[in-house]
Structure formats: C-alpha cells, structure tokens
Residue frames relative to the residue before (quaternion, step in Angstrom):
aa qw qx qy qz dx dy dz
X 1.0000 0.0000 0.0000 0.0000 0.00 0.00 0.00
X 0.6138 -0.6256 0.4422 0.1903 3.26 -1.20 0.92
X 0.3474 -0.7448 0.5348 0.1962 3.34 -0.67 0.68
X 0.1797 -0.8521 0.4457 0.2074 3.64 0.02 0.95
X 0.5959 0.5508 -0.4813 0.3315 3.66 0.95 -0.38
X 0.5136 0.6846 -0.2973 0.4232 3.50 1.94 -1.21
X 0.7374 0.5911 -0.1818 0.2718 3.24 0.93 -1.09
X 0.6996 0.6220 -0.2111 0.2815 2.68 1.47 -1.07
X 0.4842 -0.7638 0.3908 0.1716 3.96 -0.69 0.77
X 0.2173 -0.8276 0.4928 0.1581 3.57 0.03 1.46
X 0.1500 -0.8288 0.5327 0.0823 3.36 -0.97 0.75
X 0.1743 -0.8648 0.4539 0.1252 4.03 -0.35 0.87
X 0.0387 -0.7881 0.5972 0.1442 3.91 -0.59 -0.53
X 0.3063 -0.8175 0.4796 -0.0888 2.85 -0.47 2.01
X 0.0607 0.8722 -0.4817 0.0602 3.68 -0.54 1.17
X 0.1065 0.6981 -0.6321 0.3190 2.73 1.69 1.89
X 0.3163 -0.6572 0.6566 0.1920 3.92 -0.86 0.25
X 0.7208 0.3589 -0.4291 0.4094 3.73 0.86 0.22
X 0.4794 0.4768 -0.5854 0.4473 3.70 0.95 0.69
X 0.6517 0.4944 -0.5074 0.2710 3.86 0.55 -0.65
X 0.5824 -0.6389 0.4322 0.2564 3.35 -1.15 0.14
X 0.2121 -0.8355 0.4716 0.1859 3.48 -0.05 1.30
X 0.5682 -0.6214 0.4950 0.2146 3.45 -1.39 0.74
X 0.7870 -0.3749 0.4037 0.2779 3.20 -1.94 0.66
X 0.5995 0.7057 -0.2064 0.3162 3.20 1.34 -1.53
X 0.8291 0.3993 -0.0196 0.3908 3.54 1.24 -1.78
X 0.4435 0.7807 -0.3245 0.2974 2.92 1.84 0.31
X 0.0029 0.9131 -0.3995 -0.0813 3.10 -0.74 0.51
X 0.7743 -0.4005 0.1526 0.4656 3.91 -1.02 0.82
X 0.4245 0.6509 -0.3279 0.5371 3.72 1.46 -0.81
X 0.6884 0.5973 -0.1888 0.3656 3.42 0.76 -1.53
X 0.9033 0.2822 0.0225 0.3224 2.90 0.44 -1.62
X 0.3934 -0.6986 0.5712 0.1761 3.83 -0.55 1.17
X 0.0952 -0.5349 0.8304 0.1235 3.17 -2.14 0.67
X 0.0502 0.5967 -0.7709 -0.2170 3.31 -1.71 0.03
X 0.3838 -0.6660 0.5958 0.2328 3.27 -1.10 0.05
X 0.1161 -0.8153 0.5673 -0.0052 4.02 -1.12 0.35
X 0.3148 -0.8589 0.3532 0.1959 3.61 0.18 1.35
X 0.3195 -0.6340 0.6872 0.1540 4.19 -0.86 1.40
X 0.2440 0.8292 -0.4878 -0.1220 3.68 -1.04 1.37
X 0.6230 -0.4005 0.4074 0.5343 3.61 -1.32 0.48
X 0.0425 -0.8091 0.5749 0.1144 3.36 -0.93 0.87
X 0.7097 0.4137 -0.4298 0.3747 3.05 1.40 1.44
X 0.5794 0.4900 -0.3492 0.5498 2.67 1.92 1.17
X 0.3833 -0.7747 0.3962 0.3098 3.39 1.39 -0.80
X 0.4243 0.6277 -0.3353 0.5599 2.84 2.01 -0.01
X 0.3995 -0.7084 0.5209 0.2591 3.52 -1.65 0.70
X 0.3521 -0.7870 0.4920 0.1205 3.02 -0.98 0.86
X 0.8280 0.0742 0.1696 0.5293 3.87 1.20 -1.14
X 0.0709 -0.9072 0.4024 0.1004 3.10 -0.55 0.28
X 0.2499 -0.8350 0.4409 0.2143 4.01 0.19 1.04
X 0.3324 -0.7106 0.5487 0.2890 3.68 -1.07 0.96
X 0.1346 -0.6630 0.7324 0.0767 3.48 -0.95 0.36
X 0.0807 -0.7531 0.6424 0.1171 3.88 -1.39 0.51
X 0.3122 -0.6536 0.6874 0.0526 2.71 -1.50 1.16
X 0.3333 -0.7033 0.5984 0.1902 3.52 -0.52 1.49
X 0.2156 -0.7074 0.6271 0.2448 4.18 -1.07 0.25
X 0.6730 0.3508 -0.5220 0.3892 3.62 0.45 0.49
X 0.4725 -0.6965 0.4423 0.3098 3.46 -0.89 1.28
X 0.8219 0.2388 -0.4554 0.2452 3.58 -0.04 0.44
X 0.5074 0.4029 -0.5830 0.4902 3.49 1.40 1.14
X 0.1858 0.7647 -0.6116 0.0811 4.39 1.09 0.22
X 0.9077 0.1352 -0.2280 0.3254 3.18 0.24 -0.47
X 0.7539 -0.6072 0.1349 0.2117 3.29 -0.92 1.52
X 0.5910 0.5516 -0.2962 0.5087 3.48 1.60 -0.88
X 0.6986 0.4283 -0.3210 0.4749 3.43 0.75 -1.38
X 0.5405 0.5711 -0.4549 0.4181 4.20 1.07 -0.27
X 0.7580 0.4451 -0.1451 0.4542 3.32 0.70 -1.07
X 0.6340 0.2978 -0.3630 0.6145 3.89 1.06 -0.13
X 0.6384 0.3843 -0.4441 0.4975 3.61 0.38 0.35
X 0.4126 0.6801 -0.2602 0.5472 3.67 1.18 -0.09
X 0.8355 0.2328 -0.2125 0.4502 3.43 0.48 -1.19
X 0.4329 0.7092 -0.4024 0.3843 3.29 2.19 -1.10
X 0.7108 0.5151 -0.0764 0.4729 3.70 0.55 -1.70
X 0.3847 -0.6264 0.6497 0.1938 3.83 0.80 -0.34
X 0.5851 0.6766 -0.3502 0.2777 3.53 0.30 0.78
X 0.2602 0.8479 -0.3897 0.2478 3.19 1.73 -0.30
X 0.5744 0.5774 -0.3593 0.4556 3.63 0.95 -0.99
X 0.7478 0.5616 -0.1333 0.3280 3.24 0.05 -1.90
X 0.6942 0.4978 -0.1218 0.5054 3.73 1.26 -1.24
X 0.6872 0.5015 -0.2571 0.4584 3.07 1.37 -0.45
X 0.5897 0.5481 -0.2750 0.5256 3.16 1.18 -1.04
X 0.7004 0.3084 -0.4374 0.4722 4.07 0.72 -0.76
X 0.4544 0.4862 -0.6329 0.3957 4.19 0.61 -0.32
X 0.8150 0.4702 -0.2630 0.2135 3.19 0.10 -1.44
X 0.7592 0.3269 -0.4151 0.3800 3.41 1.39 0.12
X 0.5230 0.7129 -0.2749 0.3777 3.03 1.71 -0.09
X 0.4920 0.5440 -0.2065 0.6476 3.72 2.23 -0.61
X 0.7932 0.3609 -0.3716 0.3201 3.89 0.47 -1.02
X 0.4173 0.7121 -0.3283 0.4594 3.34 2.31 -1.38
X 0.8831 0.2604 -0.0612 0.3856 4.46 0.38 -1.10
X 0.3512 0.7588 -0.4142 0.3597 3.30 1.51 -0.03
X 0.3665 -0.7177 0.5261 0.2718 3.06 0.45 -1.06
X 0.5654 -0.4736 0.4262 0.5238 4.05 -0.47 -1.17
X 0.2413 0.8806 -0.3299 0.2396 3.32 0.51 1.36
X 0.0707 -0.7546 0.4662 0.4563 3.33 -0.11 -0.61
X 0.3075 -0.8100 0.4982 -0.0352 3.02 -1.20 1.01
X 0.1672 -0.6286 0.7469 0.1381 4.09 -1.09 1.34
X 0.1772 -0.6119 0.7706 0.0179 3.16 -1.33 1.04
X 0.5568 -0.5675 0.6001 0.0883 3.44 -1.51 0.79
X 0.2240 0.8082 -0.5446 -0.0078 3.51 -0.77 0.93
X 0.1188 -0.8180 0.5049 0.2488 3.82 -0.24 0.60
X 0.7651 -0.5626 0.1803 0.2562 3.00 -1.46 1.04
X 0.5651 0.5963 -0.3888 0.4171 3.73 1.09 -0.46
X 0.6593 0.6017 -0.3204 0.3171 3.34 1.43 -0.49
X 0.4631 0.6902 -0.3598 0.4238 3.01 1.61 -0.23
X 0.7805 0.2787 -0.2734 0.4882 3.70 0.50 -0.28
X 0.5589 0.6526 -0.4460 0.2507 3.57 1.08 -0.24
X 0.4083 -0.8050 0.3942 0.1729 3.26 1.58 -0.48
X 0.6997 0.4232 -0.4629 0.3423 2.96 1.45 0.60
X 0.4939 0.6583 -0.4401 0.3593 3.49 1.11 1.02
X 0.5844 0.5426 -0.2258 0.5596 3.24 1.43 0.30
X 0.6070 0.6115 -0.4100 0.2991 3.32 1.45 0.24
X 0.5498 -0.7197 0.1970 0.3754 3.67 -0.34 0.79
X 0.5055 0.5840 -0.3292 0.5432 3.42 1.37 0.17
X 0.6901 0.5108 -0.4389 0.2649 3.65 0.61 -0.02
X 0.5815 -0.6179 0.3278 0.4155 3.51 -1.24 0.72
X 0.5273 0.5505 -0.6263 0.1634 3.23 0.27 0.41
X 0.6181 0.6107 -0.2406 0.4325 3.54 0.74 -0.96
X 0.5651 0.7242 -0.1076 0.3804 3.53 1.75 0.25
X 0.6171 0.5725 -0.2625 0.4717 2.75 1.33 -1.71
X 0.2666 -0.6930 0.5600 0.3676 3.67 -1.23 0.19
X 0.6644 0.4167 -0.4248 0.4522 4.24 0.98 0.45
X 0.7459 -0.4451 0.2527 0.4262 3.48 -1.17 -0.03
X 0.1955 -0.7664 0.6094 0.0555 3.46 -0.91 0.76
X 0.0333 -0.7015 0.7119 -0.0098 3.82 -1.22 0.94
X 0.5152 -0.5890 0.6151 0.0963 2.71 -1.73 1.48
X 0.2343 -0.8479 0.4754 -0.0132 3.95 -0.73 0.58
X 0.2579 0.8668 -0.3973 0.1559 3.51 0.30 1.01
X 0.4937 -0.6938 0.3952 0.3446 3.59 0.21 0.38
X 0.6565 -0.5686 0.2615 0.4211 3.30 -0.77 0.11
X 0.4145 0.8308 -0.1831 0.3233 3.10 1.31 -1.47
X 0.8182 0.1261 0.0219 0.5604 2.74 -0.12 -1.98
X 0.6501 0.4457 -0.5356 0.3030 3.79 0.15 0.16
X 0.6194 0.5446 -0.3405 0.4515 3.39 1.51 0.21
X 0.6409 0.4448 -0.4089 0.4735 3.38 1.26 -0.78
X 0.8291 0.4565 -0.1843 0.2651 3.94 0.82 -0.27
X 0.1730 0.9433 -0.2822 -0.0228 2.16 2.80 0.00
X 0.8583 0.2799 -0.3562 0.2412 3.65 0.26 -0.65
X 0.4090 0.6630 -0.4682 0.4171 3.32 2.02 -0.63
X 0.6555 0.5627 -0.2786 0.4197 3.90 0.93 -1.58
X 0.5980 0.5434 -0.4000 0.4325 3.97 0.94 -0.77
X 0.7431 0.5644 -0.1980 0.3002 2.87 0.91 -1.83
X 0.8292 0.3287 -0.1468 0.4276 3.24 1.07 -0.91
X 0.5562 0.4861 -0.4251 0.5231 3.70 1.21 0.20
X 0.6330 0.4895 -0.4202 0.4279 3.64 1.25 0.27
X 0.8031 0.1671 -0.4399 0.3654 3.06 0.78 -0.25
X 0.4873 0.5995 -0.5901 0.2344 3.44 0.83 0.34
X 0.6797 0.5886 -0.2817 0.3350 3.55 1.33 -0.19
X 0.5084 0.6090 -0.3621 0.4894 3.00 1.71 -0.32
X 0.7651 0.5497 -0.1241 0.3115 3.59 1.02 -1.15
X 0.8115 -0.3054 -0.1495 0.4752 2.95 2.07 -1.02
X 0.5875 -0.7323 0.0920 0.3319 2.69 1.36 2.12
X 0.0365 0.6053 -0.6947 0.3868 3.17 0.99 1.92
X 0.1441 0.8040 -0.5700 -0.0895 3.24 -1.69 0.96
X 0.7268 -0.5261 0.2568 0.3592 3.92 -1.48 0.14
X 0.0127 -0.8189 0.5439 0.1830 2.84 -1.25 1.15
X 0.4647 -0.6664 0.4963 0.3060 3.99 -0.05 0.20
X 0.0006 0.7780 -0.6185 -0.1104 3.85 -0.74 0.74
X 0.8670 -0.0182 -0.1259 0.4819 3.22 -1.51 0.10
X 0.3274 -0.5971 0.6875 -0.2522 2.85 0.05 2.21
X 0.9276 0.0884 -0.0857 0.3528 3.39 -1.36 1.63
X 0.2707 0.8205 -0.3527 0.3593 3.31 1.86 0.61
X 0.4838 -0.4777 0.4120 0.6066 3.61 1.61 -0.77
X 0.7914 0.2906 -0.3979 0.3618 4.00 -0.03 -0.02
X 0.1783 0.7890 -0.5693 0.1468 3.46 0.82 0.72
X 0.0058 -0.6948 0.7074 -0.1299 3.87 -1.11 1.41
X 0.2602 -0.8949 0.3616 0.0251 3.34 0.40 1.66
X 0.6701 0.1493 -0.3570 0.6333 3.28 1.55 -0.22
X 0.6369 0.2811 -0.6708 0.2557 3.33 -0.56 0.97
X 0.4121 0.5231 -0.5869 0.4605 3.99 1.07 -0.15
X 0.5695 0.6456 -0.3970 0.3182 4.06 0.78 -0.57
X 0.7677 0.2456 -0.1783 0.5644 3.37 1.08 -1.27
X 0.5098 0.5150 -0.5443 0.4226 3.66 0.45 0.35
X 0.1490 -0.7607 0.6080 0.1718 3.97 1.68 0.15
X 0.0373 -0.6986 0.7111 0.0705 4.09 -0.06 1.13
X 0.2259 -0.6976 0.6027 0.3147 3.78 -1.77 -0.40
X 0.7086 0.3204 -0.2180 0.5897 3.34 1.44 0.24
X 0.2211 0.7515 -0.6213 -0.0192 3.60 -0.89 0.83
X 0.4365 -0.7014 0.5509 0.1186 3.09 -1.28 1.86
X 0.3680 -0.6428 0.5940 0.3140 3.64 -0.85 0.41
X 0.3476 -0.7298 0.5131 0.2886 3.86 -1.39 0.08
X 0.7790 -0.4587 0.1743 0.3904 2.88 -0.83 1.75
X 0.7134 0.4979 -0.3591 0.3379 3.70 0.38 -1.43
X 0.4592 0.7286 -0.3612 0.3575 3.63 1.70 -1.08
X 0.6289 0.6265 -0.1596 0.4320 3.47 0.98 -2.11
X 0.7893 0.4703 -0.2135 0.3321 3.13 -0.17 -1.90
X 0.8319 0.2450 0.0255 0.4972 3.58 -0.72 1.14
X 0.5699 0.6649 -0.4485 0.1788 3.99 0.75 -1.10
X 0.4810 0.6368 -0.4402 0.4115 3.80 1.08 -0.44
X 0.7437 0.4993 -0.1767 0.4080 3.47 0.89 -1.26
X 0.8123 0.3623 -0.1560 0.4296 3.56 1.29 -0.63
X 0.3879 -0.8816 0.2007 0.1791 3.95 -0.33 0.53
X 0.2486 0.6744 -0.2400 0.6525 2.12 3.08 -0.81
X 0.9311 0.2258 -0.2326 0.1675 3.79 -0.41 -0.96
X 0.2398 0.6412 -0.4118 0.6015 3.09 2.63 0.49
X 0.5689 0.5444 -0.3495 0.5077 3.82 0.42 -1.30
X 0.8450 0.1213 -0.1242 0.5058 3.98 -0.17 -1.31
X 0.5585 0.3980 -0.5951 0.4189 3.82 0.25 0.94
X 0.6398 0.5579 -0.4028 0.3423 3.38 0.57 -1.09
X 0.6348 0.5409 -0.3746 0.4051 3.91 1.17 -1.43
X 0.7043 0.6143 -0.2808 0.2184 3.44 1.09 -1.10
X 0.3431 0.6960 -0.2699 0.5700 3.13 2.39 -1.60
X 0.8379 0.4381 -0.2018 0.2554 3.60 -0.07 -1.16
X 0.5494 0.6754 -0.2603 0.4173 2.96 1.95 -1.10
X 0.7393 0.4857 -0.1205 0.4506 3.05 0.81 -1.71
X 0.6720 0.5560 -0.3475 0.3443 3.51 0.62 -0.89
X 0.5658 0.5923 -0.1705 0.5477 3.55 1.84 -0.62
X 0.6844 0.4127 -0.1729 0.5757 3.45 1.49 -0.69
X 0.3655 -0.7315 0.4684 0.3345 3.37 1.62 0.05
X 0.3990 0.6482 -0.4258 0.4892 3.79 0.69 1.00
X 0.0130 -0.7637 0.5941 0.2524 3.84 -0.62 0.77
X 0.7915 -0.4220 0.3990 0.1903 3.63 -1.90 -0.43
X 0.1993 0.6897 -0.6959 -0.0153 3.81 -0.26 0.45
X 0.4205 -0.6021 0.6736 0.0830 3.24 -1.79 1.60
X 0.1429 -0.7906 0.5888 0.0887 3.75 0.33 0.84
X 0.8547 0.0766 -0.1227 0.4985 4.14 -1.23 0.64
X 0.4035 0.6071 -0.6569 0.1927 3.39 -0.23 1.26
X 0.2825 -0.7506 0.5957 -0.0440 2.89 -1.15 1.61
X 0.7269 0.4029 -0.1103 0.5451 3.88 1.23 -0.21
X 0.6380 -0.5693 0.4519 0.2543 3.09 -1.26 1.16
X 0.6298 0.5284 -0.2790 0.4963 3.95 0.90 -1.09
X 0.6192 0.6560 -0.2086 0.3778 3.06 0.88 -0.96
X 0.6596 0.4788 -0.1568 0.5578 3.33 1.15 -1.25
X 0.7082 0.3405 -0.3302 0.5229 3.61 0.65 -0.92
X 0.7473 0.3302 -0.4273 0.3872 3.95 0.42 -0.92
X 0.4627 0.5397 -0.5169 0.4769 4.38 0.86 0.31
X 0.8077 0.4042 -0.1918 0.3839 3.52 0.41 -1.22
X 0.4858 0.4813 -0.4224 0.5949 3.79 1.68 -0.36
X 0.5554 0.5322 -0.3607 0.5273 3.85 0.26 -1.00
X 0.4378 -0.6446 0.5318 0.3316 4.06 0.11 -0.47
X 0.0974 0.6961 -0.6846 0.1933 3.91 0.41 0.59
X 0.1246 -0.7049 0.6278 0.3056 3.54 -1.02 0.03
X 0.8703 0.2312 -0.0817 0.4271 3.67 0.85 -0.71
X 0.1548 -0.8609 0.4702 0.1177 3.93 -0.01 0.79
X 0.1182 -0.8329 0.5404 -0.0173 3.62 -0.81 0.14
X 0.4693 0.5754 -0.4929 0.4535 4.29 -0.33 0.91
X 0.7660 -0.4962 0.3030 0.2743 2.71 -2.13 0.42
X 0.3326 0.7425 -0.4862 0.3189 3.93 1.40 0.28
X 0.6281 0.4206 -0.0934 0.6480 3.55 1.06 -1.96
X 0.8608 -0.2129 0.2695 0.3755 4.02 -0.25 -0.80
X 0.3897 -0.7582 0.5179 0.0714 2.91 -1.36 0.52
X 0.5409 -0.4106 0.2811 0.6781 4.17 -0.09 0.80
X 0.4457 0.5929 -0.6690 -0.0471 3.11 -1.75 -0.51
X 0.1378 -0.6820 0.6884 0.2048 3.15 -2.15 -0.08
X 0.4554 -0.0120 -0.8735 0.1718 1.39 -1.82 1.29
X 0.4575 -0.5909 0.4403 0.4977 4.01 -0.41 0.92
X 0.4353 -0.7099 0.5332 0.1490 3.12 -1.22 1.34
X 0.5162 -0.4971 0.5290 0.4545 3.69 -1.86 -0.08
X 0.4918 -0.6584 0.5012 0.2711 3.21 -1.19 0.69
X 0.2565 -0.6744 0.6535 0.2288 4.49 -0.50 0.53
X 0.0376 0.6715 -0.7351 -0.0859 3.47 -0.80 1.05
X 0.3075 -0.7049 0.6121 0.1843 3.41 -1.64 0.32
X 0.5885 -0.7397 0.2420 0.2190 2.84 -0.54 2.39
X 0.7803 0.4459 -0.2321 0.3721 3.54 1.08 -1.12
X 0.5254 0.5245 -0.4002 0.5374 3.40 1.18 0.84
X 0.3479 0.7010 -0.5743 0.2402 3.58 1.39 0.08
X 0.5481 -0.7148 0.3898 0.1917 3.98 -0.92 0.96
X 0.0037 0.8114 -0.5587 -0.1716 3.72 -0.89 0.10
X 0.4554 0.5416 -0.5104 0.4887 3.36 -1.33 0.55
X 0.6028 -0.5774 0.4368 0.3353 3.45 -1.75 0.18
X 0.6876 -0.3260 0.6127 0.2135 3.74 -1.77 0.37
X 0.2462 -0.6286 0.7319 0.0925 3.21 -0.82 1.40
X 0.4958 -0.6104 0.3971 0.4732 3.65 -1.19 0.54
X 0.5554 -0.6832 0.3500 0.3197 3.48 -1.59 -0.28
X 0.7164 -0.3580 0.2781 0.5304 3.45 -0.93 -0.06
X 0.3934 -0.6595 0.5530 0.3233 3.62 -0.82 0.45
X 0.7873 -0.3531 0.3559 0.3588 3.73 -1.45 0.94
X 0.2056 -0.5663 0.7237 0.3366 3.99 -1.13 0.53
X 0.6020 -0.4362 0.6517 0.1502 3.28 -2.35 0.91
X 0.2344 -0.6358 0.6875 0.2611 3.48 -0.81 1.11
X 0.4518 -0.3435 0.5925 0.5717 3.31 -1.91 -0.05
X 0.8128 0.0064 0.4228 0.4006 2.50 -2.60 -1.57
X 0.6549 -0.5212 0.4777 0.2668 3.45 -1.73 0.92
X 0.8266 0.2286 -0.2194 0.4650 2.94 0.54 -1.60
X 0.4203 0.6831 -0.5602 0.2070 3.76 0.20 0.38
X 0.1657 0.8245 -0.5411 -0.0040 3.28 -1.01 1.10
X 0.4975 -0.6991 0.3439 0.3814 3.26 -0.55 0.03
X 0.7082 -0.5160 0.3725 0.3057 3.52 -1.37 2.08
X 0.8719 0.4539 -0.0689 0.1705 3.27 -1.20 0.54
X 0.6035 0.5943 -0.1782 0.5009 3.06 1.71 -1.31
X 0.3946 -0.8092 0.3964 0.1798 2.86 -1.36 0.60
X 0.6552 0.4512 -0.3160 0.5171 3.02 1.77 -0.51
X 0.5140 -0.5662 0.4860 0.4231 3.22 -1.27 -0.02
X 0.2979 -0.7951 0.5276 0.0257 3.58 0.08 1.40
X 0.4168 -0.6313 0.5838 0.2947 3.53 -0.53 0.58
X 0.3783 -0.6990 0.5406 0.2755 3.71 -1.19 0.12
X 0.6754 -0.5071 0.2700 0.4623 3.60 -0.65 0.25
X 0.6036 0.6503 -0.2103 0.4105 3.39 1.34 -0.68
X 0.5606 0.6449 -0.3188 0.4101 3.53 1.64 -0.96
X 0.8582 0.0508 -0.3296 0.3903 3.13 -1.42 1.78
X 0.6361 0.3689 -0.4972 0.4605 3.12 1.02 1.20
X 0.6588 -0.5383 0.3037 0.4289 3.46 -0.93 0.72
X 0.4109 -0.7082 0.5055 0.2722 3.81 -0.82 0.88
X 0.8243 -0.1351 0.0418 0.5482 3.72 0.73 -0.27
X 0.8395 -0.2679 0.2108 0.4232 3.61 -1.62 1.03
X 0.2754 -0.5425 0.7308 0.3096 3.78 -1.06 -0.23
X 0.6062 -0.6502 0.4012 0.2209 3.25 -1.32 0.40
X 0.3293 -0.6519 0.4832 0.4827 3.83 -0.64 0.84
X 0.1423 -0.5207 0.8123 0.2208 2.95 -1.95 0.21
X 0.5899 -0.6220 0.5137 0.0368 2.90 -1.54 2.03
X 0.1674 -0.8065 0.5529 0.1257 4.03 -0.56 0.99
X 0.3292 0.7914 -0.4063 0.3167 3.72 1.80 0.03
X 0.2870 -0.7212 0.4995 0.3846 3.71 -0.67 -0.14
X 0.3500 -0.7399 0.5385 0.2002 3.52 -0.91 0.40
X 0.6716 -0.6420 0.3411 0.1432 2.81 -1.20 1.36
X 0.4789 -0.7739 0.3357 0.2428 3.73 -0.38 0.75
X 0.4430 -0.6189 0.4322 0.4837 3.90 -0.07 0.58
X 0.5465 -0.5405 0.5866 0.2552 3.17 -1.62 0.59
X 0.4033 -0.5709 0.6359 0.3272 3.67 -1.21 0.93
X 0.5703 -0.5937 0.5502 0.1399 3.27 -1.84 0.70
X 0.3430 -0.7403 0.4257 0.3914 3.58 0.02 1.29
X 0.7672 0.4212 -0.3429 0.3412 3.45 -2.03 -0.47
C-alpha cells in the first residue's frame, strides 16, 4: 500500500521575477548586438555597403527568428527596430549602410519618426525588405518608402529576389535600387544552367529598371566568377567576410579580379532639408548635407554687354 503522505505532490509559487521570461518590450540597446557584413563591387573588389545584422545578447532571444516572432507575438516590431537602428547607426562608422526592416514595422510608425537615425547618417542608407512582404504590403510599403525617401533619401532594396512571389509589375512601381537575389539563386549557380538562365534575365531586368544586383551567400570561388560573369554588380557571403563589429575589411580573392566594363553606378542619395535636425539633441549635429555646397555657384555670363547709352543734349 501506498503511502499517501509520500505520495503527496508539493506545490510552490515562485516570485523570483528572474525565472519569468522577459519580453521584446524591455530590451534594451545594452541588449542588443549589430554586426555588420561587407556588399562588394565585384568589379572592383572594393566595398561598397555594408548590411547590419543583430545579434540579440540575451541567450534566449540569440537567434534572430525567435527575436522577431516574439516581436510580432508582443506587438513590438516597431520598438525593436528603432533600438537595431540606433544601435547599427551609433557603430557603423562612415559607411553605407542596408538596414533590415520587417514588415509589421511598416505600420508601427515608428520609422517615420523625425528623430530617427536614419535620416542622420551622413552616407547612403537602404531600406531592406524581402520580396514577400514588400508585395503583401505593397501599398502600406509604397507609401512609406516614399516618404521616407523624399525626406531622407533612404532607398529600396528587395531581398531574396526570385523566392517564388515575383509580381513584376508591382516590384516595377516600388522602382527598388537594390535587388538581392535568393540565396537558392547563389548557392551552387556555376553548376546549374536553369539558374545562369534566371540570374542573367534578372541582371537584365534590373539594369533596364535602373536597379543593380546583390549575389547574397557566396561561399565559393566559382561562385564569385559565375555571379560576376552573369553581370551581378555587387556580391556578399562568407568568401569576402563574415558578420562582425567593428564592420570588417572585406578578403577579396585576387584571382577573381573581373574583366569587361562597369555597369554604371547608383545615382547620389537626395539630402533632406538643410535645416532639418533632429528634436532634442544637444549638439549642433551637422545635417546630412554639411560640407557640400548648398546650391550651384553662379553662371558668369561670357556674352558682351552692351555699352551705356550717351546722355542726349
């Protein structure tokens, strides 16, 4: 026979607040990692950009999916974005910089406030959005990558391009300047003729749309040469570098150095307004515009000029 006092099942109720699981909500910049990963000219070997990636420091948001689906669980997507985004512009350095944006952020409304660091940086800044979602939100995504570009000529870049939800005119009217290919494109393409066949159309697509190419995960020498034969203008993977911070140098491998001509380049980001700064600050922050000339010098006319009339009488 059972002993019933033995049996019985002790129950406590713990009101340590460090076993509960803390939210998305209470993070903070302390919290949150950036590494950086270098975007290169694969017809210079030179870097061109550099993409923030975060590395959460509490070990049970470490990895980035589980940060972001607890994010959306919690209705936070705004908030999380805004600390990457100062915690990536604060260590970058003078770069240019693709910042990552997931789609919930689009209505949270806090990337459009006038205090945020994007509208700060003094180099070029891309917005990042997969394909997917810049299609499921197409107009919330239109609506808002226009006016952050109008304000401070932050622009679109499209990722994993060719993932399976390609809507060719509306990727048209979202007019991106950067389309990343999707990994599967990358992985291997030397070896396959089908995915030479659909990079090359894309190379072409974009170049017509005035948009260049990032080969996203090359991990292989072949790789590099069969993205950059195809026309890619800009490659990216663990061949050239690996996250880090301080944004690392980028290791090209001399015997992939490119021949042929230089697609042209991205046109110039649009400063905002002069006098825009950002609420609050204390220093006198330069605007994005500082040390370049605010407007044309003046023509000087090579015409002769007509002689004064003599004075009758």
């Amino acid at each position: 026979m059972v002993d019933a006092k033995k049996s019985r099942v002790k129950w406590t109720l713990s009101t340590d607040d460090s076993v509960l699981p803390r939210g998305v909500r209470t993070l903070t910049a302390a919290e949150v990692g950036v590494v950086f990963q270098p975007i290169v000219d694969v017809f210079t070997g030179t870097t061109f950009a550099y993409e923030a990636l975060v590395r959460c420091r509490r070990p049970e948001y470490a990895a980035p999916p589980v940060l972001f689906e607890r994010a959306v669980a919690e209705g936070a997507c705004g908030k999380l974005g805004r600390v990457i985004r100062d915690v990536a512009f604060a260590t970058c350095g003078d770069v240019a910089l693709f910042v990552n944006l997931h789609p919930d952020e689009l209505s949270a409304r806090w990337l459009v406030q006038p205090d945020d660091p994007i509208g700060f940086h003094t180099r070029d800044v891309y917005i990042e959005l997969t394909e997917s979602a810049s299609l499921s939100h197409f107009d919330l995504c239109r609506d808002i990558i226009a006016e952050l570009s109008a304000r401070t000529g932050a622009r679109l870049v499209i990722d994993d391009f060719g993932a399976g939800y390609s809507n060719l005119e509306r990727m048209v009217d979202l007019e991106p300047a950067v389309v990343k290919l999707d990994l599967a494109l990358t992985r291997g393409v030397h070896l396959h003729p089908r995915k030479q066949a659909v990079v090359r159309h894309v190379v072409n697509l974009c170049k017509e749309l005035g948009a260049s190419v990032v080969a996203e995960g090359v991990e292989t020498l072949d790789e590099l040469k069969s993205v950059r034969d195809l026309g890619v203008t800009y490659a990216q993977g663990y061949l050239l570098a690996r996250p880090a911070a301080p944004p690392p140098v980028a290791s090209w491998p001399l015997e992939a150095l490119p021949r042929g001509p230089r697609p042209p380049p991205l046109p110039a980001r649009k400063p905002p307004p002069a006098e825009s700064k950002r609420p609050g600050s204390r220093s006198n922050r330069p605007s994005m515009s500082a040390g370049k000339p605010s407007a044309r010098p003046p023509k000087v006319s090579t015409r002769p000029t007509r002689p004064a009339p003599r004075p009758k009488g």
